[in-house]
C-alpha positions as a Markdown table, in Angstrom:
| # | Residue | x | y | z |
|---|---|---|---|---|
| 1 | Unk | 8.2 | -1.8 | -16.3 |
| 2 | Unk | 6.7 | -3.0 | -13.0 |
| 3 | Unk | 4.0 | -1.0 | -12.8 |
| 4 | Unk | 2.0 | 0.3 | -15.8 |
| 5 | Unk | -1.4 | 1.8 | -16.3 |
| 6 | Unk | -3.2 | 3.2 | -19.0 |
| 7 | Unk | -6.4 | 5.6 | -19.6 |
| 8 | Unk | -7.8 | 4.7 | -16.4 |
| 9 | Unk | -11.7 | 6.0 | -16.0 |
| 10 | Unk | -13.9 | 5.5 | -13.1 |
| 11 | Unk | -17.3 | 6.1 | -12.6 |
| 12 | Unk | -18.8 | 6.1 | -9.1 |
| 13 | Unk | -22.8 | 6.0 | -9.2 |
| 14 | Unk | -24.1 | 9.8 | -9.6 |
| 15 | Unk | -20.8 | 11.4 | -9.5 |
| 16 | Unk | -18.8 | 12.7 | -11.9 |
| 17 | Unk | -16.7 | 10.4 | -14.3 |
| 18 | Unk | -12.9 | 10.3 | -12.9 |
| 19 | Unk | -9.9 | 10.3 | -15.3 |
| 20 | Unk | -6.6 | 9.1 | -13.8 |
| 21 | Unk | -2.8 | 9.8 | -15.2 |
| 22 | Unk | -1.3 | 7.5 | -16.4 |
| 23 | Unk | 1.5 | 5.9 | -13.8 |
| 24 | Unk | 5.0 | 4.0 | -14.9 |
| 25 | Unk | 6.6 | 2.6 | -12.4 |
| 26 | Unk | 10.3 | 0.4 | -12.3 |
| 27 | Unk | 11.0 | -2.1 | -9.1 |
| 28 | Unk | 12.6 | 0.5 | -6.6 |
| 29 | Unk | 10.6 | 3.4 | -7.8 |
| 30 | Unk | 8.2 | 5.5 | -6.1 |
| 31 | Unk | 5.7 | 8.1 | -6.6 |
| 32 | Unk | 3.6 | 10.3 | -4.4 |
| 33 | Unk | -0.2 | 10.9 | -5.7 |
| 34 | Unk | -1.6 | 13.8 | -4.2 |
| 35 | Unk | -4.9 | 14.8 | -3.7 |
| 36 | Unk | -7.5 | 16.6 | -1.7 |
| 37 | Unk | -10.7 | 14.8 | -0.2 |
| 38 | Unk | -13.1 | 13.5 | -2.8 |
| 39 | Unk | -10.2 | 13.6 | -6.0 |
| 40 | Unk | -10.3 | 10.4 | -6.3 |
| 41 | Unk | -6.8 | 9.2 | -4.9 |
| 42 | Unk | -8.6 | 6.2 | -3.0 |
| 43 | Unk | -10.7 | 5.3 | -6.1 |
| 44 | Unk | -6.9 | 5.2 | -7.9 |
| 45 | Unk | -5.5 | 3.2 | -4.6 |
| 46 | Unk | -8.6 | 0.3 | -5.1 |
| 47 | Unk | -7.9 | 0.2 | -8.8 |
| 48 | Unk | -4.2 | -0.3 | -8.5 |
| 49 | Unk | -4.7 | -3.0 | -6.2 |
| 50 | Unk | -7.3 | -4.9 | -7.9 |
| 51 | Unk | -10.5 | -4.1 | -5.5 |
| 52 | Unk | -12.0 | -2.2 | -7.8 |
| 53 | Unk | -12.4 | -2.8 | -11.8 |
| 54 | Unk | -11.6 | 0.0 | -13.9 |
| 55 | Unk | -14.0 | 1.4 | -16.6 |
| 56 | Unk | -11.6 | 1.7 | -18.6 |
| 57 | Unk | -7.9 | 1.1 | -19.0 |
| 58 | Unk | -5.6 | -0.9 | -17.8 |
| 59 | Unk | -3.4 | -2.0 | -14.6 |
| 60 | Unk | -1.1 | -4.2 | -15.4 |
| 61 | Unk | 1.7 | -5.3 | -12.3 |
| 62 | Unk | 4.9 | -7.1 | -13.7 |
| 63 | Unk | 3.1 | -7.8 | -17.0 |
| 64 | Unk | 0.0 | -9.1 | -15.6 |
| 65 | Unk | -3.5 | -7.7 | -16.7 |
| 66 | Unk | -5.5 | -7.0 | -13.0 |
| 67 | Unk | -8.5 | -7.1 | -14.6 |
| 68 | Unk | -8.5 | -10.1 | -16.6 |
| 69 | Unk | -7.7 | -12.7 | -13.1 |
| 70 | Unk | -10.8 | -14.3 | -12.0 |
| 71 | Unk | -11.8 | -13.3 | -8.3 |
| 72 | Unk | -9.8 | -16.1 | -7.0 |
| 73 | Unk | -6.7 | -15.6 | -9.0 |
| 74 | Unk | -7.4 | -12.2 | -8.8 |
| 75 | Unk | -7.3 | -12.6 | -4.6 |
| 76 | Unk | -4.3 | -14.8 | -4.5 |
| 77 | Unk | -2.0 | -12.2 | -6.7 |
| 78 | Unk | -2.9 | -9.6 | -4.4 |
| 79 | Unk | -1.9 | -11.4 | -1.3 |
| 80 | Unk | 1.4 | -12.4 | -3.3 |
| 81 | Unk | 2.2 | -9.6 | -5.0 |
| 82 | Unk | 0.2 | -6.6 | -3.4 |
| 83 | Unk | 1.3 | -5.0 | 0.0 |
| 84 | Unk | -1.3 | -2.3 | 1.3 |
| 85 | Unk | -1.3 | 0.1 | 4.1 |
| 86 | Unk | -4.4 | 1.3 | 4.6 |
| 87 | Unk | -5.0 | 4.5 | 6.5 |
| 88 | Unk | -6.1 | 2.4 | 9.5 |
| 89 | Unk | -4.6 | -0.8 | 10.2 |
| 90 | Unk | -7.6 | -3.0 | 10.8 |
| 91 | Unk | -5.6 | -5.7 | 12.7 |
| 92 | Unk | -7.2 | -8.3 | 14.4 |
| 93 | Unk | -7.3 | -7.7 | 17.9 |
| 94 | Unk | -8.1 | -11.3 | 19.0 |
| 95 | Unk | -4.8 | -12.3 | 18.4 |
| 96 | Unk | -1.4 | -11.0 | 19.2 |
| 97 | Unk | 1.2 | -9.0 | 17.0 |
| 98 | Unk | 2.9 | -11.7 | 15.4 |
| 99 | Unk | 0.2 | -13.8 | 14.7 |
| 100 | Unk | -1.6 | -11.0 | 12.1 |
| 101 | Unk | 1.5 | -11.2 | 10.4 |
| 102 | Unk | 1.6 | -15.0 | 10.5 |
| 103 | Unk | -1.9 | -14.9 | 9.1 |
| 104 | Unk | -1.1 | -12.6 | 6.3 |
| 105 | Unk | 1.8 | -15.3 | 5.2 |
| 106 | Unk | -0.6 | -18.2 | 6.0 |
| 107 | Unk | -3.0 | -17.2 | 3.0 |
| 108 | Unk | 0.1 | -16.7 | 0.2 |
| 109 | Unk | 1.9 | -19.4 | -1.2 |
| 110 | Unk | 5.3 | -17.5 | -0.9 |
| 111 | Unk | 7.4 | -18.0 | 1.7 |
| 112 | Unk | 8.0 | -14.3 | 2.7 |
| 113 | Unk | 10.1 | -12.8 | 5.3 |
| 114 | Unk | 11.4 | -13.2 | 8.6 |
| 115 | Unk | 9.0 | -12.3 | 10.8 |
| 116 | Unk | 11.0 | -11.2 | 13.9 |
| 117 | Unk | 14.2 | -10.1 | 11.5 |
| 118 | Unk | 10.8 | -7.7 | 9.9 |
| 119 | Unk | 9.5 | -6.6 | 13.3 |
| 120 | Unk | 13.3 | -5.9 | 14.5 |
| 121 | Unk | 13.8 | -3.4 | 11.5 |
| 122 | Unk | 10.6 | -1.5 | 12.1 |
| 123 | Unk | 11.6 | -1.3 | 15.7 |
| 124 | Unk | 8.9 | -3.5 | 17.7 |
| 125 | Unk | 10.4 | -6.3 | 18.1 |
| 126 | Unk | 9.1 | -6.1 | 21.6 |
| 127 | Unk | 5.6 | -6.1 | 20.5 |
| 128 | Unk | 5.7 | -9.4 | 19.0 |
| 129 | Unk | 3.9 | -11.3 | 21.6 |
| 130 | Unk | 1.8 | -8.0 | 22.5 |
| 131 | Unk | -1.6 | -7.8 | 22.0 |
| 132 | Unk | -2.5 | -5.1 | 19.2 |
| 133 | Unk | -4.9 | -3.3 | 21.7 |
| 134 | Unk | -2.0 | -2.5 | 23.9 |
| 135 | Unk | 0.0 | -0.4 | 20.9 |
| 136 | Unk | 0.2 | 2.8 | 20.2 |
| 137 | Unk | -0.9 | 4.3 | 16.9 |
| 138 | Unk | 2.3 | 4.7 | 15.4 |
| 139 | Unk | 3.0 | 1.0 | 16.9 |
| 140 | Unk | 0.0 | 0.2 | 15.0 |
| 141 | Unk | 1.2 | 1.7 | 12.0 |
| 142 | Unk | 4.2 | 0.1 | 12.3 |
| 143 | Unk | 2.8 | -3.2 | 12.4 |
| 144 | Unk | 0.3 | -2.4 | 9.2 |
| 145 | Unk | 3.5 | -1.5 | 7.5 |
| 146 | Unk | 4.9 | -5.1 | 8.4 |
| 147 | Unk | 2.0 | -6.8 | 7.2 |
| 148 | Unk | 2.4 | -5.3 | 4.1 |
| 149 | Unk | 5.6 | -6.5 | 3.7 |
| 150 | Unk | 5.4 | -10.1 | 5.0 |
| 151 | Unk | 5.1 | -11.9 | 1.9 |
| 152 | Unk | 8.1 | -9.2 | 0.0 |
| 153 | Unk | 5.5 | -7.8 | -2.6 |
| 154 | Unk | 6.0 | -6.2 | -6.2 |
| 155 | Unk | 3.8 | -3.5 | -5.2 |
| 156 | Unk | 3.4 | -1.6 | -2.0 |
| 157 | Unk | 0.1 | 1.0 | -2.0 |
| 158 | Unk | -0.3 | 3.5 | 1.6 |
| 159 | Unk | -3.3 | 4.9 | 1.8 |
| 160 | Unk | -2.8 | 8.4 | 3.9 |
| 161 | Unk | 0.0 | 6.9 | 5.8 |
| 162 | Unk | 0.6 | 9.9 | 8.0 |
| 163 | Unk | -2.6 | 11.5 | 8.2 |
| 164 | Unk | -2.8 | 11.4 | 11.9 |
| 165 | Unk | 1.6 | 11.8 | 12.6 |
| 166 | Unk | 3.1 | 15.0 | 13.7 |
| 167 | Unk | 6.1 | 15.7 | 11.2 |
| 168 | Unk | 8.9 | 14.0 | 13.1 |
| 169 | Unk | 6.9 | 10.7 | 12.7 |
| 170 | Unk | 5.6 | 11.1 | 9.3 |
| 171 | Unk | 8.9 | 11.3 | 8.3 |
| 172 | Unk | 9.8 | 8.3 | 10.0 |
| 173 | Unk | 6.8 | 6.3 | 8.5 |
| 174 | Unk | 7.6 | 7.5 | 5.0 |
| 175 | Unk | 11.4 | 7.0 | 5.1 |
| 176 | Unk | 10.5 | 3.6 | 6.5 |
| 177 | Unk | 8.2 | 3.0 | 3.6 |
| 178 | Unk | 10.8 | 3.6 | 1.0 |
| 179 | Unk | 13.8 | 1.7 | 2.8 |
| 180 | Unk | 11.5 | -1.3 | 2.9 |
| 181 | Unk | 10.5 | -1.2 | -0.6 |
| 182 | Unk | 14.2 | -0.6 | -1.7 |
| 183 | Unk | 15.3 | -3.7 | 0.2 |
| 184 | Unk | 12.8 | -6.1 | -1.5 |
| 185 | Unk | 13.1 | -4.4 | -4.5 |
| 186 | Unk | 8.5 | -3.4 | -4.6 |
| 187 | Unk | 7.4 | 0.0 | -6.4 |
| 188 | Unk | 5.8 | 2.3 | -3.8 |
| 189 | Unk | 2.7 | 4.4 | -4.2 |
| 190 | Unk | 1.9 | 6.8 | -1.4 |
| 191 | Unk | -1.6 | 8.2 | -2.0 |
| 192 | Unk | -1.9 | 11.4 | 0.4 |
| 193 | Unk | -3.5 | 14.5 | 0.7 |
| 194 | Unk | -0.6 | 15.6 | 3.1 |
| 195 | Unk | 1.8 | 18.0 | 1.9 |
| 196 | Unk | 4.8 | 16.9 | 3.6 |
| 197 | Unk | 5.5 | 13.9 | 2.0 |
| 198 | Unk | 5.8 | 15.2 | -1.2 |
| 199 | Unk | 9.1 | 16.3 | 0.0 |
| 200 | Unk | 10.5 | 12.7 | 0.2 |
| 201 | Unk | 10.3 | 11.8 | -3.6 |
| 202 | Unk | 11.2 | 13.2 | -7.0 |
| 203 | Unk | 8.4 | 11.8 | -8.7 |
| 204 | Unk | 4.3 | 13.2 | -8.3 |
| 205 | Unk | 1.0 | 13.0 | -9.9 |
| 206 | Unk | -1.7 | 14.9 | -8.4 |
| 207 | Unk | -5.2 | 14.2 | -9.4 |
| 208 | Unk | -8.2 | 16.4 | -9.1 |
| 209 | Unk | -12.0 | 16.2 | -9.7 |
| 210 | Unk | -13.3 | 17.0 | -12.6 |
């Protein structure tokens, strides 16, 4: 089991407690959690990658206990072993295309992947030397997707991937997400609120406030 949690309870200060399925999840697999605004799916996202400690439970990623690394071990795993596409791609703008994804692989100690052979399969290879401010937003996506992927993570977390995509891209974006993490062999979590993607995968949890 790759990914495996277990009773997970938060507790954001003066809101009610949240309770959170339990998720199993192999290399290869994927599943879709589903929520509307305030549910909690983003509190579930942090917690899964480490950013947040539960109050309870457990995350544990290819055997390994999140919440027993020190901060510094704890911030090194992620950046080996966690990919995340957050709903906007907070790149750095100072510095061109390729070189966010350089930075990402700078900080790991893993070798990771081609860069150009990554950019080539997400199709913006002709970006690499482009400033970020010149893309588009679903060039921009692209990119967060491939700086996710850089350093060929166990884990791969979206946050809202297609929030802001008409339907012929968010299927692109999603379909992209799962041929990525089937090629380097990373569990996928999609955490979404839209619909549509539910479509794309067998397996689902939705989570709801209590």
């Amino acid at each position: 089991m790759l990914l495996y949690t277990s009773k997970l309870k938060f507790t954001h200060p003066g809101q009610p407690t949240l309770f959170f399925p339990d998720i199993k999840l192999d290399s290869k697999e994927a599943i879709v959690i589903l929520g509307q605004s305030g549910s909690g799916k983003t509190t579930l996202l942090n917690l899964l990658a480490g950013l947040m400690k539960p109050q309870s439970g457990e995350v544990l990623l290819d055997g390994v206990d999140l919440s027993k690394l020190s901060s510094q071990r704890l911030d090194q795993f992620r950046g080996d072993e966690i990919g995340i596409v957050f709903q906007k791609p907070h790149l750095i703008s100072a510095i061109s295309v390729m070189e966010n994804l350089e930075l990402a692989n700078y900080f790991s100690k893993k070798s990771g992947q081609n860069l150009m052979t990554l950019l080539t399969e997400l199709g913006i290879a002709q970006k690499a030397n482009s400033s970020v401010l010149t893309l588009s937003e679903g060039e921009a996506q692209r990119v967060s997707i491939a700086r996710a992927l850089v350093n060929n993570p166990k884990l791969i977390l979206a946050d809202e991937p297609t929030s802001s995509l008409d339907d012929a891209h968010a299927s692109a974006v999603v379909e992209l997400l799962k041929s990525q993490a089937e090629k380097i062999g990373a569990a996928l979590v999609i955490v979404t609120h839209d619909q549509r993607v539910k479509a794309h995968f067998s397996k689902f949890v939705e989570v709801t406030a209590a």
